[in-house]
C-alpha positions in Angstrom: 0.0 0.0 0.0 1.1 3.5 -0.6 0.0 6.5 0.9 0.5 10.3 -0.2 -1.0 13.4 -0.1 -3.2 14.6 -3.4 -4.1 18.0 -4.4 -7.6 19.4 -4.4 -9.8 19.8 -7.5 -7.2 16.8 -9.4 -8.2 13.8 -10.7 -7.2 12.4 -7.6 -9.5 14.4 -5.4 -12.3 13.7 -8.1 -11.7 10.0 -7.3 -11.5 9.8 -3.9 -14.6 12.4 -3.5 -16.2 9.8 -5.4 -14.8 6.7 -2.8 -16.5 9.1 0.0 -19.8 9.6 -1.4 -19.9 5.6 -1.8 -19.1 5.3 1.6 -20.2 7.8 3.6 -22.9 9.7 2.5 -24.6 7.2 -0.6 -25.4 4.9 2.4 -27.4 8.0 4.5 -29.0 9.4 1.7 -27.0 12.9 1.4 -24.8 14.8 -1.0 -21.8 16.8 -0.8 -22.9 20.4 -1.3 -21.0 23.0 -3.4 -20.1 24.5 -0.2 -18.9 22.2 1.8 -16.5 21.1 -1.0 -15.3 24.1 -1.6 -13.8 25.0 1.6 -11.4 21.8 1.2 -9.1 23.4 -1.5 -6.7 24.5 1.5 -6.9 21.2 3.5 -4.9 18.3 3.2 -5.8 15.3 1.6 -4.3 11.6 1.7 -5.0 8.8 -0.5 -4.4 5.4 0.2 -3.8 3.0 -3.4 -2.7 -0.5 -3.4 -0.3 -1.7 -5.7 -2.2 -1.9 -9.0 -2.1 1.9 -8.5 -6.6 1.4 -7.4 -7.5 3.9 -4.8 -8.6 2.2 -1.1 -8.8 4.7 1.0 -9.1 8.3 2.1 -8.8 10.9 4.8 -8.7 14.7 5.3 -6.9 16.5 7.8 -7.8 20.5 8.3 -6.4 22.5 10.2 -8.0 24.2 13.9 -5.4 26.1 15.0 -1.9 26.4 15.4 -1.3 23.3 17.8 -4.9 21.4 16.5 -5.7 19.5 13.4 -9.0 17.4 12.8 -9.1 14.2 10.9 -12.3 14.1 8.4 -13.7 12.2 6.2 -12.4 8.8 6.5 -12.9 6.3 4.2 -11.7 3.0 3.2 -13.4 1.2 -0.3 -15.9 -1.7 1.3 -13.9 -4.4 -0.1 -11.0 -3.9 1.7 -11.9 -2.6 4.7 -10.5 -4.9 7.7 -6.9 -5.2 6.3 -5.3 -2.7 7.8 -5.6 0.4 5.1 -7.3 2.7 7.5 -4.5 2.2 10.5 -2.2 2.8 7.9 -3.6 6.0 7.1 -4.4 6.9 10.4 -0.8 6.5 11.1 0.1 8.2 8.3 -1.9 11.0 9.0 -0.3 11.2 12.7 3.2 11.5 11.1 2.1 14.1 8.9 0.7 16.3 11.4 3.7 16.2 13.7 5.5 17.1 11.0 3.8 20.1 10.5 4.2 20.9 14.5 0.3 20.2 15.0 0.4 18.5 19.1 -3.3 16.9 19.0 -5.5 15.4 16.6 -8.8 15.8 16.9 -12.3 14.0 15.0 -15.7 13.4 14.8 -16.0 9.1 15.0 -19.1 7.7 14.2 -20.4 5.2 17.0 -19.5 2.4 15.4 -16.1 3.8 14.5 -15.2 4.3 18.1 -13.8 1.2 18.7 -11.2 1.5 15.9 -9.6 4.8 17.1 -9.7 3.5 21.0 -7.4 0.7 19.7 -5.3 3.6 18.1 -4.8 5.3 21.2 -8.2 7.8 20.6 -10.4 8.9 23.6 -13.7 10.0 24.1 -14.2 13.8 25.0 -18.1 14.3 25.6 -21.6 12.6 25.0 -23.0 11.5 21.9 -24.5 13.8 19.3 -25.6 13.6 16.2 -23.7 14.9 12.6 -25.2 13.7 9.4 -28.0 11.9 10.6 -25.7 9.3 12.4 -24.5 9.2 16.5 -20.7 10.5 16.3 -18.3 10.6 19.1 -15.7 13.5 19.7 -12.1 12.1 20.0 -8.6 13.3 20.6 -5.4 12.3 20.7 -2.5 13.9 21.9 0.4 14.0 19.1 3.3 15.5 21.7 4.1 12.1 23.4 
């Protein structure tokens, strides 16, 4: 597997915006909206592809503040979820933003995501609320240690 960043508004992005409709918002009935797309051209964005050069996975990181960065938007193709691609990209994400002098990473987990990030060393900050029609979870984890 491979992971590195792509550039917004590239065939790239246009593929894995395409990977992230399939799974995360085809399954709840919802679009991406002109909007919320656009603000993502100043974000960064990491693709995961295996080694025929296919696209598996996805995630965003964007920015909070000078210490902060939130992971969005994670996605790994259906088929090979399970394997390991989304730790992989987690981690990958994590070495990024410590490059880049961020000291926590932040995100919004859906319920049954929760789980997954506790084994990566995640926690819980809060109670359940809703985003996107779905029960999320607000997790952290410090990047400094």
């Amino acid at each position: 597997m491979q992971i590195h960043q792509i550039q917004f508004a590239t065939p790239e992005y246009d593929e894995a915006l395409h990977l992230r409709y399939e799974v995360l918002r085809r399954p709840l009935g919802l679009e991406y909206t002109p909007e919320q797309l656009a603000v993502e051209h100043d974000q960064i964005h990491l693709a995961a592809y295996d080694n025929a050069y296919q696209l598996v996975g996805y995630l965003n990181l964007t920015p909070v503040d000078a210490a902060v960065v939130k992971m969005r938007q994670v996605a790994v193709a259906p088929p090979r979820q399970g394997r390991g691609i989304g730790k992989g990209l987690v981690e990958a994400a994590e070495a990024l933003a410590k490059s880049l002098h961020f000291t926590e990473m932040q995100l919004h987990a859906r319920e049954t995501a929760v789980p997954f990030y506790l084994r990566l060393g995640y926690t819980t900050l809060g109670d359940v609320f809703e985003e996107v029609t779905v029960p999320h979870f607000k997790m952290v984890k410090n990047l400094s240690v």
